[in-house]
C-alpha positions in Angstrom: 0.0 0.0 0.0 1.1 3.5 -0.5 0.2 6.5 1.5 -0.8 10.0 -0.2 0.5 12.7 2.2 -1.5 16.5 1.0 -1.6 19.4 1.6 2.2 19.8 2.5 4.5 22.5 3.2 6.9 23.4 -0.1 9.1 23.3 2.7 9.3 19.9 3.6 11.9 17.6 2.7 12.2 13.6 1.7 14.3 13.5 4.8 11.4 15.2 7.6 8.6 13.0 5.8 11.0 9.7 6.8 11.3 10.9 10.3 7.9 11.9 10.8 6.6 8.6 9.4 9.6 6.5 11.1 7.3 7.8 14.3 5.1 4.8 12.9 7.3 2.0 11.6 10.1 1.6 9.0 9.8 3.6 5.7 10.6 2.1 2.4 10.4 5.0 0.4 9.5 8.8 0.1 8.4 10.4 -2.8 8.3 14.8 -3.6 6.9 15.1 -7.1 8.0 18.2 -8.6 6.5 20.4 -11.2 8.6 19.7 -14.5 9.3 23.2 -15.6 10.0 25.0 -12.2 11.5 22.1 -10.0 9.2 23.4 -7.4 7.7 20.9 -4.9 3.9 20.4 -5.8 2.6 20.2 -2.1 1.7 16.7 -1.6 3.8 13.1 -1.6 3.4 9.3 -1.2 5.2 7.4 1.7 5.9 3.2 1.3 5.9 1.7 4.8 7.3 -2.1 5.2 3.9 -3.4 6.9 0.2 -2.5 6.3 -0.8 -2.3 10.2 2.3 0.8 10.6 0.6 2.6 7.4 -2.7 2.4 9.0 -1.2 4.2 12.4 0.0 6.6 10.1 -3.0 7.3 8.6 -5.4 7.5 11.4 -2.5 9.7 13.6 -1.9 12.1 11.3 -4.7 13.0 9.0 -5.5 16.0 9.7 -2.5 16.3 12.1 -0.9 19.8 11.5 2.8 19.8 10.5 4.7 22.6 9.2 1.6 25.3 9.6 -0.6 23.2 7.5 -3.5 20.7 7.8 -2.3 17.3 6.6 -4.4 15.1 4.4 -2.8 11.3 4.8 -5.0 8.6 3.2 -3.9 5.3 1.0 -3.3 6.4 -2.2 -5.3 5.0 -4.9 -3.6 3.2 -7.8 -3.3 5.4 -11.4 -6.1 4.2 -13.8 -4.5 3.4 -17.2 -5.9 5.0 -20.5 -5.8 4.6 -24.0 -5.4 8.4 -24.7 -2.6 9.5 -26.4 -0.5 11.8 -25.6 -1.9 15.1 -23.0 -1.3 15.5 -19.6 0.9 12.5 -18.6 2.4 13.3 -15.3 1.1 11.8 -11.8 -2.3 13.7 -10.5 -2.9 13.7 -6.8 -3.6 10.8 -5.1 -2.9 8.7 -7.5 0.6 6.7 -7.4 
């Protein structure tokens, strides 16, 4: 399972996500998309976690949990539907992994 993590401060780092998560169990992975033509973070990430019962503690602690002067969102992240459209938008939407 992966974990979306919203409404996040541009100032937050792969590195304070793993500790804040790490609160909960060991973390596989951390991932910042960035907007392609300005680098710039695009407020939201997805978190791994080794075992489904630690992501769930995450979830429930801190959705809605502020961090960083904002108002987390932290929910499982649901899987990218695949299309047959051709070409347009591309890039990963929120929420979706």
């Amino acid at each position: 399972m992966t974990i979306y993590v919203g409404n996040l401060s541009y100032r937050a780092t792969e590195e304070d996500l793993t500790a804040v998560f790490a609160e909960y169990g060991a973390v596989k992975r951390v991932v910042l998309p960035t907007d392609r033509e300005t680098g710039r973070m695009r407020g939201f990430a997805f978190v791994d976690m080794n075992e489904d019962a630690q992501e769930d503690a995450a979830i429930t602690e801190l959705d809605g949990a502020e961090w960083m002067g904002r108002q987390l969102r932290v929910n499982k992240a649901k899987p990218r539907e695949e299309t047959n459209r051709r070409g347009g938008g591309g890039g990963m939407r929120r929420n979706e992994y």
